[in-house]
C-alpha positions as a Markdown table, in Angstrom:
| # | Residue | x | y | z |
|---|---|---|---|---|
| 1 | Unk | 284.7 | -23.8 | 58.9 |
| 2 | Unk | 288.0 | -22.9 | 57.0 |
| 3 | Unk | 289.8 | -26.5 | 56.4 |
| 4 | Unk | 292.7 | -25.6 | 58.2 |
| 5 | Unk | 291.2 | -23.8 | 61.2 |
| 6 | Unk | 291.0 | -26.3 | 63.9 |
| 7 | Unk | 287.3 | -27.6 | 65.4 |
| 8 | Unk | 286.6 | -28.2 | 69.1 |
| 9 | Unk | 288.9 | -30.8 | 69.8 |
| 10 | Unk | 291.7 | -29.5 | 67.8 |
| 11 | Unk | 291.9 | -31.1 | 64.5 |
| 12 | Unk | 292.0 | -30.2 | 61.4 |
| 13 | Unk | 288.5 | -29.7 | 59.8 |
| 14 | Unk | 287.4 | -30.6 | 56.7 |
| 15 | Unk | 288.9 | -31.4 | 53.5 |
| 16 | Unk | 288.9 | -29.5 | 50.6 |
| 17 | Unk | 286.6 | -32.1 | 48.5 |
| 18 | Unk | 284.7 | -32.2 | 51.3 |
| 19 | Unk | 285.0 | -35.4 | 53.3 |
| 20 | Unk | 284.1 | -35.5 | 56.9 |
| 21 | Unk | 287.7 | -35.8 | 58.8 |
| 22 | Unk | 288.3 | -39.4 | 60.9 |
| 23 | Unk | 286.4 | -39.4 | 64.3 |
| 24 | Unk | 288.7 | -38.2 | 67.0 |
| 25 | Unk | 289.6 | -41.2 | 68.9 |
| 26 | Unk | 289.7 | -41.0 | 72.9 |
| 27 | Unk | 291.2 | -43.5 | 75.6 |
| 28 | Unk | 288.1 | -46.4 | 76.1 |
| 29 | Unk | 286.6 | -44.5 | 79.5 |
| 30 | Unk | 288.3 | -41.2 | 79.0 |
| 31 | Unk | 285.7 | -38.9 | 80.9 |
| 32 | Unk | 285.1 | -35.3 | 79.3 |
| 33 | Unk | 284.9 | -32.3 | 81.6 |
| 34 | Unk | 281.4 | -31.8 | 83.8 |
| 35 | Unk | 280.8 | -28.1 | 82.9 |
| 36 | Unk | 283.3 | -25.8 | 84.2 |
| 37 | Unk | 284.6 | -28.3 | 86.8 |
| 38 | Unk | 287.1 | -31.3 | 85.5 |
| 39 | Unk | 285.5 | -34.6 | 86.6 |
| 40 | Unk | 288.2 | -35.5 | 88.5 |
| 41 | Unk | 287.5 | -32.4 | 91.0 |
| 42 | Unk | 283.7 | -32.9 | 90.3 |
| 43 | Unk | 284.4 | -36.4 | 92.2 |
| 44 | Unk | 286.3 | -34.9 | 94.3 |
| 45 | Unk | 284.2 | -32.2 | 96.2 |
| 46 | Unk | 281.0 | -34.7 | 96.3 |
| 47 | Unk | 283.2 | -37.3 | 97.9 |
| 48 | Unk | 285.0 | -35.4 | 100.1 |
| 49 | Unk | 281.2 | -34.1 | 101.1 |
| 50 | Unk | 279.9 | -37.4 | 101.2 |
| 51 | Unk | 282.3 | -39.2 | 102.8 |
| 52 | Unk | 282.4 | -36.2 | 106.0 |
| 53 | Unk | 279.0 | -36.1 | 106.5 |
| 54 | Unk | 278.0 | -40.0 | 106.7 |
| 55 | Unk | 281.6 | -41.8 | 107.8 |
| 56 | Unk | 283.0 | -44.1 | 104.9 |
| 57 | Unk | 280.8 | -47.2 | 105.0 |
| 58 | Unk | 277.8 | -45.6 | 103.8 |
| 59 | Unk | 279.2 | -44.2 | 100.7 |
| 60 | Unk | 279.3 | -46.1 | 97.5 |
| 61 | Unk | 281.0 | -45.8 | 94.5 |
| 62 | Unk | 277.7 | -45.9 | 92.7 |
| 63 | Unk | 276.3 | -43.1 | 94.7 |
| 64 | Unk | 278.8 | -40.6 | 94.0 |
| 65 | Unk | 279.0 | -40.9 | 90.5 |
| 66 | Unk | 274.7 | -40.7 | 90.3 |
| 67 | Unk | 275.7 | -37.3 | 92.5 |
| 68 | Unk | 278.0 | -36.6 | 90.0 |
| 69 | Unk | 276.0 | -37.5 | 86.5 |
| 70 | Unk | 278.7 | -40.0 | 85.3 |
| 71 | Unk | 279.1 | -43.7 | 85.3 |
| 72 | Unk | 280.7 | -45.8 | 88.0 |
| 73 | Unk | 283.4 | -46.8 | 85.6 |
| 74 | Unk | 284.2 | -42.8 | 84.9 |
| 75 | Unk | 284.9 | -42.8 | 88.8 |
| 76 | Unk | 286.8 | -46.1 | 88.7 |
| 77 | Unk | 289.2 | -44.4 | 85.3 |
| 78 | Unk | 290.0 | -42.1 | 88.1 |
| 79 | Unk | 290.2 | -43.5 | 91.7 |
| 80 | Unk | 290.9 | -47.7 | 91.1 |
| 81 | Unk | 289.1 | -48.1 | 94.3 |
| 82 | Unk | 287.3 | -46.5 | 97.4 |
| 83 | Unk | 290.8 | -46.4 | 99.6 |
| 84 | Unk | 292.0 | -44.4 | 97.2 |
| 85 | Unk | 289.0 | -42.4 | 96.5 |
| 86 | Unk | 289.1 | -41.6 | 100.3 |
| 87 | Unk | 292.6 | -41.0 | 100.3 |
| 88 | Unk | 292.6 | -38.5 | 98.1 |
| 89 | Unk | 289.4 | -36.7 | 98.8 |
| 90 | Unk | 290.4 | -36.2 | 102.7 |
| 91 | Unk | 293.9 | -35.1 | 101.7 |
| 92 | Unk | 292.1 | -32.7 | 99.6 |
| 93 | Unk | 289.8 | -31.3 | 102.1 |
| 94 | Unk | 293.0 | -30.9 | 104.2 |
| 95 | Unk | 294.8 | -29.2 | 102.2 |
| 96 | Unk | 292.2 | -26.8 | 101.4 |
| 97 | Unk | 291.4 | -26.4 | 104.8 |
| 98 | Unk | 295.3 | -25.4 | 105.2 |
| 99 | Unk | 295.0 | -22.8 | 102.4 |
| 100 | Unk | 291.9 | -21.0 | 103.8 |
| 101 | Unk | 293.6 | -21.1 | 107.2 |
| 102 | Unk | 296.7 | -19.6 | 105.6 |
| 103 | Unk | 294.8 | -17.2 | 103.9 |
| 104 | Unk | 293.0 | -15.9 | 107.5 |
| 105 | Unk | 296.6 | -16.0 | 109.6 |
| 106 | Unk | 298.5 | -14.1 | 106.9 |
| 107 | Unk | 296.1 | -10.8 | 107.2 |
| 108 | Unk | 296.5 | -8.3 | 109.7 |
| 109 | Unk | 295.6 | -7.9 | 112.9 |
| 110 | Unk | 296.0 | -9.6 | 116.3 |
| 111 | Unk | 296.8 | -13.3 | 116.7 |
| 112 | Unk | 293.4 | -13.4 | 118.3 |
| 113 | Unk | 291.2 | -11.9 | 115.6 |
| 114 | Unk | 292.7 | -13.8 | 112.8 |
| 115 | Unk | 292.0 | -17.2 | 115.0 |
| 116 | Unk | 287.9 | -16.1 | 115.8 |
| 117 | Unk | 288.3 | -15.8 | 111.8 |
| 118 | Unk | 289.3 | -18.9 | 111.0 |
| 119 | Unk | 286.8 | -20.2 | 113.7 |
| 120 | Unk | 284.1 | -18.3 | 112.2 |
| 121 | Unk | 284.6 | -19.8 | 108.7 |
| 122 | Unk | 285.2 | -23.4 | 110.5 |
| 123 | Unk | 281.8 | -23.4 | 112.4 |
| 124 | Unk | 279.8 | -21.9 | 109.1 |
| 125 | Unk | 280.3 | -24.8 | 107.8 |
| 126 | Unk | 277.5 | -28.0 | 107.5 |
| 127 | Unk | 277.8 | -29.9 | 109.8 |
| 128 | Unk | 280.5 | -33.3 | 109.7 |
| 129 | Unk | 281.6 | -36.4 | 111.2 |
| 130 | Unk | 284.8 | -35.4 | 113.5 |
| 131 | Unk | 287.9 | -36.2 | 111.6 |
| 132 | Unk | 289.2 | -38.8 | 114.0 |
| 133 | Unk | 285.8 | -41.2 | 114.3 |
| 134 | Unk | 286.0 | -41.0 | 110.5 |
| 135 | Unk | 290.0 | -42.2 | 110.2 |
| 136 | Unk | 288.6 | -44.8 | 112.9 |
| 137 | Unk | 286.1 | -45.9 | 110.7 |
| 138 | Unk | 288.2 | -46.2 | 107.4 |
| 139 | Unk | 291.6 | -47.0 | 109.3 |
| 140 | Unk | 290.7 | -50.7 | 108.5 |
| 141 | Unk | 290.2 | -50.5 | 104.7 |
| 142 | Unk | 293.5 | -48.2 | 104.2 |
| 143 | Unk | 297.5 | -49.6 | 103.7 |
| 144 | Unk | 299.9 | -47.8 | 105.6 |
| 145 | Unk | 300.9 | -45.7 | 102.6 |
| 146 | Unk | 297.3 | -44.4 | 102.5 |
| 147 | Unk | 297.0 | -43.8 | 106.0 |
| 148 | Unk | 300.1 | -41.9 | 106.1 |
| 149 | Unk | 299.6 | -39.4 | 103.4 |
| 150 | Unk | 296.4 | -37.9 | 104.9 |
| 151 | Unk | 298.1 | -38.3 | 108.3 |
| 152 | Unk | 300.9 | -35.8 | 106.7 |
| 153 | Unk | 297.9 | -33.4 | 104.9 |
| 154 | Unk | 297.0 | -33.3 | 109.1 |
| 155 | Unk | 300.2 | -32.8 | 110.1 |
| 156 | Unk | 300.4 | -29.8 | 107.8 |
| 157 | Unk | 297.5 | -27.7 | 109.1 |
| 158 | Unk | 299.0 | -28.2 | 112.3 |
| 159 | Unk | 302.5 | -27.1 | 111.4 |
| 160 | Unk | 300.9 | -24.2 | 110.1 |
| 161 | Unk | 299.2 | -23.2 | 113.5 |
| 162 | Unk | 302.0 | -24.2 | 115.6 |
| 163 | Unk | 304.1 | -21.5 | 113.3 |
| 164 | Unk | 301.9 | -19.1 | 114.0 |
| 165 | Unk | 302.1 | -19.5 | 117.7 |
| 166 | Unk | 305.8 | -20.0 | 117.8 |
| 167 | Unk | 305.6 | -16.7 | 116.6 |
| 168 | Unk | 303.2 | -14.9 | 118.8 |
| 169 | Unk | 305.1 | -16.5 | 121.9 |
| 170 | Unk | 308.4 | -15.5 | 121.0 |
| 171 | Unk | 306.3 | -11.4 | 120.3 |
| 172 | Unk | 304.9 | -11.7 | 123.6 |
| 173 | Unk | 301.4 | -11.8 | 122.3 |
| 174 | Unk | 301.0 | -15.2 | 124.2 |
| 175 | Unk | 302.6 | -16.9 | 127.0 |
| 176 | Unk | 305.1 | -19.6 | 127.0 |
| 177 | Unk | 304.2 | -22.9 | 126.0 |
| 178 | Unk | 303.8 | -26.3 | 123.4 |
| 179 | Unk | 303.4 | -24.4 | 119.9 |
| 180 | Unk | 302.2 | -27.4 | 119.0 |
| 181 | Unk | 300.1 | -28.3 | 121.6 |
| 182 | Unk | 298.6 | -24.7 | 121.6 |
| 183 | Unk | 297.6 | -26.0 | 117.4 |
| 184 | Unk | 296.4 | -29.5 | 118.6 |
| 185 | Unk | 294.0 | -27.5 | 121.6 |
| 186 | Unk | 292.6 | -25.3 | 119.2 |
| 187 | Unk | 291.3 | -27.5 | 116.7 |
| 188 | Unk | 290.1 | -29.9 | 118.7 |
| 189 | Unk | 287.8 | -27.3 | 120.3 |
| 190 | Unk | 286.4 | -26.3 | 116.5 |
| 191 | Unk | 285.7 | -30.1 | 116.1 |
| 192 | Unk | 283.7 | -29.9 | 119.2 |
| 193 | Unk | 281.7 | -26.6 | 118.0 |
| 194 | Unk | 281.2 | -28.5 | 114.8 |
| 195 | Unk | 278.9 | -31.0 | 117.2 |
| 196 | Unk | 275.2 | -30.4 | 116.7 |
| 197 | Unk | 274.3 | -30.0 | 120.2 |
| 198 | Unk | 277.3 | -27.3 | 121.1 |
| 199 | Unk | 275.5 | -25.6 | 117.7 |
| 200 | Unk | 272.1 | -25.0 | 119.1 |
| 201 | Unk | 273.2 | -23.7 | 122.6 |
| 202 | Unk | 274.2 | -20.2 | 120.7 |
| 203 | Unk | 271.7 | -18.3 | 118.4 |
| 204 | Unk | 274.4 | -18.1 | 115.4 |
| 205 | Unk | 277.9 | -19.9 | 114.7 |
| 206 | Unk | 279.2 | -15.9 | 115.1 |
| 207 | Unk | 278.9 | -16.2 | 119.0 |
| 208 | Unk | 279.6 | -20.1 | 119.3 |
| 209 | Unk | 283.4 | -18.6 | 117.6 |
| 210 | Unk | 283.2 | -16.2 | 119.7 |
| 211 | Unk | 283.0 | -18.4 | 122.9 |
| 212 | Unk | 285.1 | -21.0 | 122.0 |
| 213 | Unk | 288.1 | -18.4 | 121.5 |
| 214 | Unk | 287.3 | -17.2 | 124.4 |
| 215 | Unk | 287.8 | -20.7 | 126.6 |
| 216 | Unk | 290.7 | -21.2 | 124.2 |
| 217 | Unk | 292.4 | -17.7 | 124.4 |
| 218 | Unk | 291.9 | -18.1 | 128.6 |
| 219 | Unk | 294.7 | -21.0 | 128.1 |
| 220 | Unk | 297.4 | -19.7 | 125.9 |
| 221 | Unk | 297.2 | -15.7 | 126.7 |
């Protein structure tokens, strides 16, 4: 290595008489980067999966970092505690279920198509607790400021579907009614075809969608 070209953590190399440069020195705890994923987002997307699939009781601390291939004390440099773990793993999965549903409603096409879309994508998805046993469930571990900012990550997704209903009433595509309520109606009924038992009465998730707009479309149209 040339001595002033810098090595893979962007100091100088060697010296010209050939002594080994000082150790670079990193913060006590200071996780490095899981492949290409940061291990903040590694933690992340396994608790965000964990944490919907078996309620937040279950989950430990211990078992998502063995899920993640660090030590508990890399998750603990991050998150200082499960509450905040939680926190910000639901308000992540909220917001990215905001941005996919964004994506869908901003395409073209009928109100109606780019909903079954959204529904289709929904539904595909493994199964998970519903969203309101799980804020039951963790409601008594969180402080107010927690409990608020995913409460506000909800709101979003909601604000986003009302806007998009606002609009199709005032276009004629729908009739008049609650924006709001219309947004609050039409999630709920995804959270119900997340449910195992409404998954095995249709052959795929493509004509549970289907169905569910249906019953919802019947309401607002």
């Amino acid at each position: 290595m040339h001595p002033s070209q810098p090595n893979s953590y962007g100091e100088a190399g060697a010296s010209p008489e050939g002594q080994s440069p000082d150790p670079v020195k990193r913060t006590p705890g200071r996780p490095r980067a899981e492949g290409h994923l940061p291990v903040r987002d590694l933690i992340l997307k396994t608790a965000s999966k964990l944490f919907m699939e078996q309620g937040y009781e279950p989950v430990s601390l211990n078992h998502i970092a063995e899920l993640c291939g660090v030590t508990k004390a890399t998750v603990y440099y991050h998150f200082d505690s499960k509450p905040v773990l939680f926190t910000a793993a639901v308000t992540r999965m909220l917001q990215l279920a905001h941005a996919g549903t964004e994506r869908y409603l901003l395409q073209e096409g009928s109100l109606r198509d780019r909903l079954l879309q959204v529904a289709e994508k929904r539904l595909a998805m493994a199964q998970h607790m519903e969203f309101e046993a799980l804020m039951r469930e963790a409601s008594h571990y969180l402080d107010s400021g927690q409990r608020t900012a995913i409460r506000k990550a909800e709101q979003q997704l909601h604000d986003l579907l009302s806007a998009h209903f606002e609009r199709a009433v005032a276009d004629g595509e729908i009739k008049n009614g609650n924006p709001m309520l219309m947004a609050h109606s039409y999630t709920a009924l995804l959270m119900i075809g997340n449910r195992q038992a409404a998954k095995h009465i249709y052959a795929s998730t493509k004509e549970l969608a289907g169905q569910i707009m249906d019953m919802f479309w019947s309401g607002v149209a």
